[in-house]
C-alpha positions as CSV (number, residue, x, y, z in Angstrom):
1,X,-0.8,-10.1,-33.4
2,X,0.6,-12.1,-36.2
3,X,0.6,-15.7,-36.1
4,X,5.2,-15.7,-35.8
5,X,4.9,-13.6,-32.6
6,X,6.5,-15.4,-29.6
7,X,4.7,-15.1,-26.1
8,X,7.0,-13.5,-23.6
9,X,6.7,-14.8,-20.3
10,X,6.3,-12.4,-17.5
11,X,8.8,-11.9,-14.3
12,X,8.4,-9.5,-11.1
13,X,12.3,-7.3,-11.6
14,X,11.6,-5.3,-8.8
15,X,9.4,-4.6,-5.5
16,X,9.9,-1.9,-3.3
17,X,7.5,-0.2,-0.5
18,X,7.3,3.3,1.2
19,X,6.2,4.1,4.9
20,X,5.1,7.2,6.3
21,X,5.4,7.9,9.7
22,X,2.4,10.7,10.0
23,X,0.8,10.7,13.8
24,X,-0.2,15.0,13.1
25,X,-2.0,13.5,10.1
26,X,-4.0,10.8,12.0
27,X,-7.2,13.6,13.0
28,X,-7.5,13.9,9.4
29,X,-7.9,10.2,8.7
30,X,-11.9,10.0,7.8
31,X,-13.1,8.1,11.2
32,X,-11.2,10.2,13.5
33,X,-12.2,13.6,12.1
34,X,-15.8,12.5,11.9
35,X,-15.6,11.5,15.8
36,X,-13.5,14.8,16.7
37,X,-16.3,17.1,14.6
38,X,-18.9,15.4,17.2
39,X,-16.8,15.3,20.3
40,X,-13.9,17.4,20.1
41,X,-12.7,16.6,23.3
42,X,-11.6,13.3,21.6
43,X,-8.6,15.2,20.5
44,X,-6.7,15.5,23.0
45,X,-7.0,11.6,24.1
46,X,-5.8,10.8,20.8
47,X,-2.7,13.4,20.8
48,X,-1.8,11.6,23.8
49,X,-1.8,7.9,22.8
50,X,0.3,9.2,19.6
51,X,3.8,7.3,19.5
52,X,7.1,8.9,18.3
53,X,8.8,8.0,15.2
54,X,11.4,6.1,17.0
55,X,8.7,3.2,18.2
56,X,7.3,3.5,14.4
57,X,10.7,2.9,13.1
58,X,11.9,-0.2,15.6
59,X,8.1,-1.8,15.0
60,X,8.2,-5.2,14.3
61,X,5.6,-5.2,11.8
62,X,6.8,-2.2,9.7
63,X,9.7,-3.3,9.4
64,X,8.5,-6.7,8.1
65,X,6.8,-4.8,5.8
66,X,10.1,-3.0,4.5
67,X,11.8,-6.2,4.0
68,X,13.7,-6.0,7.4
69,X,11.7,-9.2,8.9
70,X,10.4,-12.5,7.5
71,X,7.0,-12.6,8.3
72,X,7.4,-15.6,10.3
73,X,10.1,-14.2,12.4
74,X,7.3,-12.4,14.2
75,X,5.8,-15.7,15.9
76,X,9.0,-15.5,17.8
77,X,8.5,-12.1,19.0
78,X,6.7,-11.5,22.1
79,X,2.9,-9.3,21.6
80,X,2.7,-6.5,21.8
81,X,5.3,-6.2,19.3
82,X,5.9,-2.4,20.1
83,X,7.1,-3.7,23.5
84,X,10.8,-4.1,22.2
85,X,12.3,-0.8,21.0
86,X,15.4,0.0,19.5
87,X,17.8,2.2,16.9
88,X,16.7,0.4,13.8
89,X,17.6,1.9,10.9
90,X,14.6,3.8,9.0
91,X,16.4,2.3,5.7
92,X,15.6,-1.5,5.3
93,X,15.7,-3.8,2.3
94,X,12.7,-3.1,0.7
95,X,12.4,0.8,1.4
96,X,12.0,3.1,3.9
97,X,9.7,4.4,6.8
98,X,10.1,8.6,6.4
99,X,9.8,10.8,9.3
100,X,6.4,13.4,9.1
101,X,8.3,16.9,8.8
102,X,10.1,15.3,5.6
103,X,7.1,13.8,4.6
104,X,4.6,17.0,5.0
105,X,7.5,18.8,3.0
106,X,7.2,16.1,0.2
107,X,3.3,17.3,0.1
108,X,4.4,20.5,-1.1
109,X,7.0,19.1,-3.6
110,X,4.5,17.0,-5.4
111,X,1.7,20.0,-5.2
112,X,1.6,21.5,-9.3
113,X,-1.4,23.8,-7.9
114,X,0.0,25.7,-5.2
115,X,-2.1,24.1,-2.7
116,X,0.3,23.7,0.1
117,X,1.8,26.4,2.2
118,X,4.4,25.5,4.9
119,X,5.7,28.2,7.5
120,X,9.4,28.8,6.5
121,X,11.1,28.5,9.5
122,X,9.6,24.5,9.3
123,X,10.8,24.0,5.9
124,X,14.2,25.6,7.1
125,X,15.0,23.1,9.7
126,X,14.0,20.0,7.7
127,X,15.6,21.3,4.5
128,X,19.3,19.6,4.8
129,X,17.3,16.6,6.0
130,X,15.8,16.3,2.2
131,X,18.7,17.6,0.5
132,X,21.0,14.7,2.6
133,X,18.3,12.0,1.1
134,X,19.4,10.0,-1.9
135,X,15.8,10.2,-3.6
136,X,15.2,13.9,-3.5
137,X,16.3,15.8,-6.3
138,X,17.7,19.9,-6.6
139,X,14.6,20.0,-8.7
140,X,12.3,18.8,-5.6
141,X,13.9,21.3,-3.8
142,X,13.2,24.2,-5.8
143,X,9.3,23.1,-5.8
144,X,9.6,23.1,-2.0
145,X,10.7,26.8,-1.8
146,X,11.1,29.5,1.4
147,X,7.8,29.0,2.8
148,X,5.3,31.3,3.6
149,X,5.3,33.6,7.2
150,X,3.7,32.2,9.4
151,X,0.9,34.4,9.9
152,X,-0.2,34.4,6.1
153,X,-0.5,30.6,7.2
154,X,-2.9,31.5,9.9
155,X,-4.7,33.6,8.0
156,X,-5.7,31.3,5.0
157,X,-6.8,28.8,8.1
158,X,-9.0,31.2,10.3
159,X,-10.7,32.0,6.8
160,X,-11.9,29.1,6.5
161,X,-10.0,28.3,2.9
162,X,-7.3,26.2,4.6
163,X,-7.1,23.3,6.5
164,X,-4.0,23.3,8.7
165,X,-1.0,20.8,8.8
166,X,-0.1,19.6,12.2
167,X,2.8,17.6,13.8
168,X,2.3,15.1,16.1
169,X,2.1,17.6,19.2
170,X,-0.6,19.5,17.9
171,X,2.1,22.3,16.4
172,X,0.5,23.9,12.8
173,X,3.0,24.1,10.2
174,X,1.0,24.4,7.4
175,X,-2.0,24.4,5.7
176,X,-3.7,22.8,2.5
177,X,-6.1,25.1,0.6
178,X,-9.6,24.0,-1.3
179,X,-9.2,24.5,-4.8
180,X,-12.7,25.5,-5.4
181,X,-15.2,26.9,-3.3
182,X,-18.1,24.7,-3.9
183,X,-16.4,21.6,-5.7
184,X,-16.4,18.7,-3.0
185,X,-14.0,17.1,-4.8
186,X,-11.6,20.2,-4.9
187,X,-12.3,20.7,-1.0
188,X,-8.8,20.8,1.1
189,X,-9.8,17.4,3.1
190,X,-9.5,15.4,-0.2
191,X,-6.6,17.3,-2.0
192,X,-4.9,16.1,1.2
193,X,-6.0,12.7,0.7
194,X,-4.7,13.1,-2.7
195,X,-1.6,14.8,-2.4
196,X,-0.8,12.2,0.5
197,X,-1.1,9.0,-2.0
198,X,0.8,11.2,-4.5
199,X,4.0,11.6,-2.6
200,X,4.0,7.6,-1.2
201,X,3.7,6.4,-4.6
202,X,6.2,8.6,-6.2
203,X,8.9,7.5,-3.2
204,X,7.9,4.3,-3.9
205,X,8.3,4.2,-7.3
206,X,11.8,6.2,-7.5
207,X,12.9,3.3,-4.5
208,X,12.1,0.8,-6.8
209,X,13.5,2.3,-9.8
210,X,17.0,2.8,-8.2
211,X,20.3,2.8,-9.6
212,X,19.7,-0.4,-12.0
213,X,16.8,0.7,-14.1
214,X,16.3,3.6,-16.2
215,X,13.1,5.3,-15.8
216,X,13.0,6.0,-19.6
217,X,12.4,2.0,-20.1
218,X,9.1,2.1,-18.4
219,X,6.6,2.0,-20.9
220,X,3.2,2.1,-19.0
221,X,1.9,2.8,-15.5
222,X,-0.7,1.4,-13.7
223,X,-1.7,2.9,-10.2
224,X,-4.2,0.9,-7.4
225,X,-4.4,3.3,-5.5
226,X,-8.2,4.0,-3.6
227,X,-7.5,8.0,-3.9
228,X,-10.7,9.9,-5.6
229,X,-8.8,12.4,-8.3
230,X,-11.2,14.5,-9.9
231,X,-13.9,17.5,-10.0
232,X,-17.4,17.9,-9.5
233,X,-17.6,16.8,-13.0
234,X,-15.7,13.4,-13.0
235,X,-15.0,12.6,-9.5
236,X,-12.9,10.0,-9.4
237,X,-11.2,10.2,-13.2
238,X,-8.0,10.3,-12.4
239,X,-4.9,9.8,-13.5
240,X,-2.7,9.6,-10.8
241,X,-0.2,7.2,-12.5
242,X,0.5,9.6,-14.8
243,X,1.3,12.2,-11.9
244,X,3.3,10.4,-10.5
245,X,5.1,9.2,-13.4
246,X,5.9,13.0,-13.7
247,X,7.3,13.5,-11.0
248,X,9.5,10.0,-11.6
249,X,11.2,10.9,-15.1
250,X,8.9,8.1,-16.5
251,X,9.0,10.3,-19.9
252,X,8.5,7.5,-22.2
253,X,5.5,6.0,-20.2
254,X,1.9,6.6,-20.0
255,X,-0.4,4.9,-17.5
256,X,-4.1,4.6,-16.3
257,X,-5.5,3.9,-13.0
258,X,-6.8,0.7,-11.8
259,X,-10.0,0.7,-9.6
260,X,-11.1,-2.7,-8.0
261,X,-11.3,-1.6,-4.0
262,X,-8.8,-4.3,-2.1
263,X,-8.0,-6.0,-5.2
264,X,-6.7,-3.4,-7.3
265,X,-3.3,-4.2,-6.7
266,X,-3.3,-7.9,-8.0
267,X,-5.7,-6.8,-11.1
268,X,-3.0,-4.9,-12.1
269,X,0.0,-7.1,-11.7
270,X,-2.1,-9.6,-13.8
271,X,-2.9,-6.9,-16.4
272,X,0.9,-6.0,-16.5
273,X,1.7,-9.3,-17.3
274,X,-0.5,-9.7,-20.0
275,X,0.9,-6.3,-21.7
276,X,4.3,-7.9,-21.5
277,X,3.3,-11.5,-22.2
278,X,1.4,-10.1,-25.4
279,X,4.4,-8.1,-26.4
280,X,2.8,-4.7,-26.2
281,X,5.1,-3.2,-23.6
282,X,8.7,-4.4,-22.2
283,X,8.3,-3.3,-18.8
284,X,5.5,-1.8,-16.6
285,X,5.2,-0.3,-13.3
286,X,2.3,-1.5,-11.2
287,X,2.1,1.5,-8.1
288,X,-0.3,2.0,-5.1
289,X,0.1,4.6,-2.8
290,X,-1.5,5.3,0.3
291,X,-5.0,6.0,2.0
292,X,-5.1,8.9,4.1
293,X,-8.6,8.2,4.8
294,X,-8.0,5.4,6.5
295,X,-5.0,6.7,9.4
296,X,-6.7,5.7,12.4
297,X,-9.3,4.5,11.5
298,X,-9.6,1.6,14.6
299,X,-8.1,4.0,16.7
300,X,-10.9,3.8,19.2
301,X,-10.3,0.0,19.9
302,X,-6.5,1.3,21.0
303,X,-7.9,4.0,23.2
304,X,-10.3,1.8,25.0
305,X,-7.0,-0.1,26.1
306,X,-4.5,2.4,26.6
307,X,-2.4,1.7,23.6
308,X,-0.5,3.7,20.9
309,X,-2.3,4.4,17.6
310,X,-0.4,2.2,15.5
311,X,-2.4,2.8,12.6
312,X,-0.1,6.0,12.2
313,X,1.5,5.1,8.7
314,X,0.6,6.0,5.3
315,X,1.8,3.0,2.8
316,X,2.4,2.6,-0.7
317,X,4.3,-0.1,-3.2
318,X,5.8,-0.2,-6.7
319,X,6.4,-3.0,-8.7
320,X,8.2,-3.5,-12.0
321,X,6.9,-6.1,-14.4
322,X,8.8,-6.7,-17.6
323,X,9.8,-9.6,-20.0
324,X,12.0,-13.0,-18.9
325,X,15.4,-12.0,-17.9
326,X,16.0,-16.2,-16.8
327,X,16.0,-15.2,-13.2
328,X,13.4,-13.0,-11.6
329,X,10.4,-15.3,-10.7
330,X,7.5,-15.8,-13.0
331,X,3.9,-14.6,-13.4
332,X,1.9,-17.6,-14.2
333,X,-0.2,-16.6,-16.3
334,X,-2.1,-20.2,-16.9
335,X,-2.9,-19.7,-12.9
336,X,-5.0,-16.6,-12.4
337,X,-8.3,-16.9,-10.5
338,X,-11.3,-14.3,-10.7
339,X,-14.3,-13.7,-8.9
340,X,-16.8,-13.8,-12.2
341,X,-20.1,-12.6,-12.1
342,X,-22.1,-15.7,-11.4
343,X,-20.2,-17.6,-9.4
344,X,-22.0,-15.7,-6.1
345,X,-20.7,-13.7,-3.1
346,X,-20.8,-16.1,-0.5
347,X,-17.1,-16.6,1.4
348,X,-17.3,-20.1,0.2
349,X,-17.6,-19.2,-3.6
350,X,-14.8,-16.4,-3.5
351,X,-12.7,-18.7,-1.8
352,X,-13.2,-21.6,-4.8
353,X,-12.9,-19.2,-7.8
354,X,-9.8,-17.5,-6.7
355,X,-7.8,-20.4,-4.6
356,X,-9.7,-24.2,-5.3
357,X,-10.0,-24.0,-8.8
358,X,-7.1,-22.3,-10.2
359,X,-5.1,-24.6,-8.4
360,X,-6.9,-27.8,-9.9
361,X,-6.7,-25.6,-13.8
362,X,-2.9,-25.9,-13.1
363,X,-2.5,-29.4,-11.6
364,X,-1.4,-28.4,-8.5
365,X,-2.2,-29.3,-5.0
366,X,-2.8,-27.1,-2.2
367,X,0.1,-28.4,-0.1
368,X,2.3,-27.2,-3.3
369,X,1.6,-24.0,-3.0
370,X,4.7,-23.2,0.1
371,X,3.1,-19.6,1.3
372,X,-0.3,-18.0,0.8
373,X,-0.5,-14.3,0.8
374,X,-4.1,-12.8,1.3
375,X,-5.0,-10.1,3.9
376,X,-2.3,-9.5,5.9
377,X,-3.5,-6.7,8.6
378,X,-1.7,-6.5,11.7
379,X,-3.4,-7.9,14.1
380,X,-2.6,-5.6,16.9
381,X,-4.5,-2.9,14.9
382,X,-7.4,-5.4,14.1
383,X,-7.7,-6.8,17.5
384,X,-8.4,-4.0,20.3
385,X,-10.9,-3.1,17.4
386,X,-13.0,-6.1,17.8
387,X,-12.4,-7.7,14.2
388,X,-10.1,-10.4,15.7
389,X,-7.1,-11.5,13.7
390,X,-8.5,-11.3,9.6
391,X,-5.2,-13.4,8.5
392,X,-5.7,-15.9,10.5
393,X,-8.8,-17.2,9.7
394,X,-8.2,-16.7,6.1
395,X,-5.7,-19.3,6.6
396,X,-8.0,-21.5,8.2
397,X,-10.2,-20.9,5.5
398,X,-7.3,-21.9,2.8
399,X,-6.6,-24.7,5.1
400,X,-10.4,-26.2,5.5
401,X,-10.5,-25.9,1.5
402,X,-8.0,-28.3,1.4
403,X,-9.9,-30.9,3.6
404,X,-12.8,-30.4,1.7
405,X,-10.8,-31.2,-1.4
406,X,-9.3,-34.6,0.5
407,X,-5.8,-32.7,0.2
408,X,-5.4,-32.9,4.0
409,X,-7.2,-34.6,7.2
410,X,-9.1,-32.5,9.2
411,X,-6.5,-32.6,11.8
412,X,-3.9,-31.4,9.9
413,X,-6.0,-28.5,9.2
414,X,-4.1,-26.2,11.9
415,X,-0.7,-27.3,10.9
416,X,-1.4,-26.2,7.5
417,X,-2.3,-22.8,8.3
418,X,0.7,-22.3,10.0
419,X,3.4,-23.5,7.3
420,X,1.5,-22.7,4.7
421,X,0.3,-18.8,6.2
422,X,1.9,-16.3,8.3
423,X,0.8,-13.5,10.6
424,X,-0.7,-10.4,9.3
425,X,1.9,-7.8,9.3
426,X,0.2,-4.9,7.3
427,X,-1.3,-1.3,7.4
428,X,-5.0,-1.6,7.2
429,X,-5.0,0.4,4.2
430,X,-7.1,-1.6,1.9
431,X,-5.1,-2.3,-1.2
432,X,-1.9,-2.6,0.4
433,X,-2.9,-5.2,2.7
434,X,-4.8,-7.5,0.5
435,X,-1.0,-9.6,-0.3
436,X,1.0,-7.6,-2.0
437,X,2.9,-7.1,0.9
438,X,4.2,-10.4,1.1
439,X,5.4,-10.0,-2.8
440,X,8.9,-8.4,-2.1
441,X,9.5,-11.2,0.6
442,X,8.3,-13.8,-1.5
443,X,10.6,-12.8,-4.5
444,X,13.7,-13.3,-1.8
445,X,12.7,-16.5,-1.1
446,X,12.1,-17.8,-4.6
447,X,15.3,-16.1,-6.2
448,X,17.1,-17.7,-3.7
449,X,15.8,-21.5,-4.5
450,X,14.4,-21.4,-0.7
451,X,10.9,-21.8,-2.1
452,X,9.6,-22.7,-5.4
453,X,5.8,-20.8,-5.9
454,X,3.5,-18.4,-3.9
455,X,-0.5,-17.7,-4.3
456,X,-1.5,-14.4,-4.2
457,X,-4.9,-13.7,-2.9
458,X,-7.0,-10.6,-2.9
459,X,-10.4,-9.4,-2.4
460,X,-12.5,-6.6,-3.0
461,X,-16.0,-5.5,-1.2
462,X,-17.3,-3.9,-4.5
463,X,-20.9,-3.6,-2.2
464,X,-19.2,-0.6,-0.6
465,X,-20.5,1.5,-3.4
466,X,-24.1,0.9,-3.4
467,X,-24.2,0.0,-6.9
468,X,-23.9,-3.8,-6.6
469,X,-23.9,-6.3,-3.4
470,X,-21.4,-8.4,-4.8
471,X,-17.8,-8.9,-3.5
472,X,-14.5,-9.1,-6.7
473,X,-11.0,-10.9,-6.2
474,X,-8.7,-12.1,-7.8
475,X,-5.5,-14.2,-7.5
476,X,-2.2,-15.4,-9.6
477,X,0.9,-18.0,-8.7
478,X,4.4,-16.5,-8.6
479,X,6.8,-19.2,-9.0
480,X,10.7,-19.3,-9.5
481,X,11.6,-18.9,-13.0
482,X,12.0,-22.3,-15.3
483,X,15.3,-21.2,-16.5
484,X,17.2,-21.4,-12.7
């Protein structure tokens, strides 16, 4: 970089999220499949506590999550939030939830391999249904096709080279086939898994890019996804931003995947920033799509009170990054907190790396940060399950740093978790809850001078893998451009 080049600063243009409403895809979620394997009389406990699409559609917390609710507004809704139904749109601000039989068709659309079979008279009732949806093109559904009889469906199953496709009443309307006969990695369980997180992000991603940005300006992709794409070679390798960049009209981009567990999702909005700020690229695309593996996966804590499996929705987000347009609110740069190396696992030193002292690098105090954003599950998912409410004592957490600082007297320490937090509204999907859910509310807010800055907050459990017991985050400040 020569010595004349000017530093761009960094704005969000865009956030947009996808839901997936997929109870016949909640027995392949990793816990519930394990459990079925061993007592397959589970099954049929769990087909029962399944809710319709309707409930997923007017619940609270979904649609907070699709930019139809302020988080805040759901302290003034009565628990348990899927208590009040009604006709809510499935469209909302920030994206959409998507019925199953639309999204099960979208798994064939996406599939380049010919994995996916779905009988034909399924993929003839919920064809006008995609052809009627502003986001699927002719060219989709040309990929989708006839279908196949329904009996060549069967037959792939009962040999043992399919997996079958259900709805949420047990109906099989398809099937996913291995790709290879010994490959792990090719087996049908994760190509679902795959092709799952494939379809979110790409609906996510063409939400986001609508009618106001051309997809030929995005110049590089980066996807957080926690999907495995790979053989028996290089499990794992990727690229799924580039697939889905494919499948987008991003011809002018390419793109890598980011893998940091949790965090993933706020690595990457940092790294974006920097390729703008730096002048490399003029706009990026951060994506995550969802996590099969994890539908259901506290389902058990809902049977044990007679509840609906909530944890019934696939999720994924999309985010544009690009340079200052004197509006959209800014990426500080000057603010970003990581988890290094030596600064030890303990919840104490995460919590000072990525909150205490980026705030003290910038000269700001705690109480001038107006909304925290860190791991928002729904607590009516975490509960029944035993874990308690995770946001909420993350916001004590934030709040007792601040008394240990001598921001804020110890009783003002639950005041300050309230105004300064919110209740966990997310999918339990790992890198879509760890804050970025709270990004598309938080760039309302800011855009509209009705708050000035926001901490994102996210952490990893890099210990999952066996190949370290440490833990990763990392965190950033939005805050409303300099130039409103």
């Amino acid at each position: 970089m020569s010595a004349t080049t000017t530093i761009a600063t960094p704005v969000i243009r865009e956030v947009k999220y996808f839901l997936a409403h997929t109870p016949g895809l909640v027995r392949h979620g990793v816990k519930v499949a394990e459990d079925i394997a061993r007592k397959p009389d589970l099954l049929g406990d769990i087909q029962s506590h399944l809710r319709p699409f309707s409930d997923a559609v007017s619940y609270a917390p979904n649609r907070a999550y699709l930019g139809g609710l302020y988080p805040d507004e759901l302290l003034g809704i009565e628990r348990p939030w899927g208590q009040h139904n009604g006709a809510w749109d499935r469209s909302q601000p920030r994206g959409e939830i998507m019925p199953e039989e639309e999204f099960l068709c979208l798994l064939k659309i996406v599939d380049v391999a010919d994995l996916v079979s779905l009988d034909e008279a399924f993929i003839g009732a919920n064809r006008q249904a995609l052809k009627d949806h502003p986001l699927i093109e002719d060219s989709d559904l040309e990929k989708l096709g006839e279908g196949q009889p329904n009996s060549a469906i069967a037959e792939d199953i009962w040999s043992g080279v399919a997996m079958p496709l259900h709805m949420r009443d047990g109906t099989v309307v398809g099937c996913v086939r291995r790709a290879h006969e010994e490959n792990a990695s090719l087996s049908a369980e994760i190509l679902l898994e795959n092709l799952a997180c494939k379809a979110a992000a790409v609906m996510a991603v063409r939400t986001a890019l609508g009618e106001s940005i051309d997809a030929g300006s995005i110049d590089y992709v980066l996807n957080t996804g926690e999907e495995a794409v790979g053989d028996a070679y290089q499990r794992g390798g990727g690229n799924m931003a580039k697939a889905v960049g494919e499948m987008c009209g991003l011809e002018n981009s390419t793109g890598s995947d980011v893998k940091a567990f949790c965090a993933a999702p706020v690595h990457a909005l940092v790294m974006a920033s920097t390729m703008v700020a730096s002048g490399l690229y003029k706009r990026v695309a951060v994506i995550g799509g969802c996590s099969l593996a994890k539908l259901g996966m506290n389902y058990m804590g809902h049977l044990s009170h007679d509840e609906p499996i909530i944890e019934d929705v696939l999720a994924a987000i999309a985010v544009i990054i690009e340079r200052d347009d004197g509006v959209s609110p800014v990426i500080r740069l000057d603010s970003v907190g990581g988890h290094y190396i030596g600064a030890g696992s303990s919840i104490r030193a995460i919590s000072r790396t990525l909150i205490t002292e980026p705030l003290a690098k910038v000269g700001l105090k705690f109480e001038e940060i107006d909304k925290y954003a860190i791991e928002l599950q729904n607590p009516e998912i975490t509960e029944p399950a035993g874990i308690g409410d995770v946001t909420e004592r993350n916001y004590k957490l934030i709040a007792a740093l601040a008394v240990q600082d001598h921001q804020i007297a110890r009783d003002e320490l639950p005041a300050f978790a309230q105004q300064h937090g919110m209740p966990g509204f997310s999918s339990t999907q790992g890198h879509i809850a760890s804050a970025v859910p709270f990004l598309g509310h938080a760039v309302d807010k800011i855009t509209a001078g009705e708050m000035q800055r926001a901490m994102f907050v996210a952490k990893g459990s890099l210990f999952l893998g066996r190949m370290t017991q440490m833990s990763d985050g990392f965190s950033f400040i939005l805050e409303k451009n300099p130039s409103v």
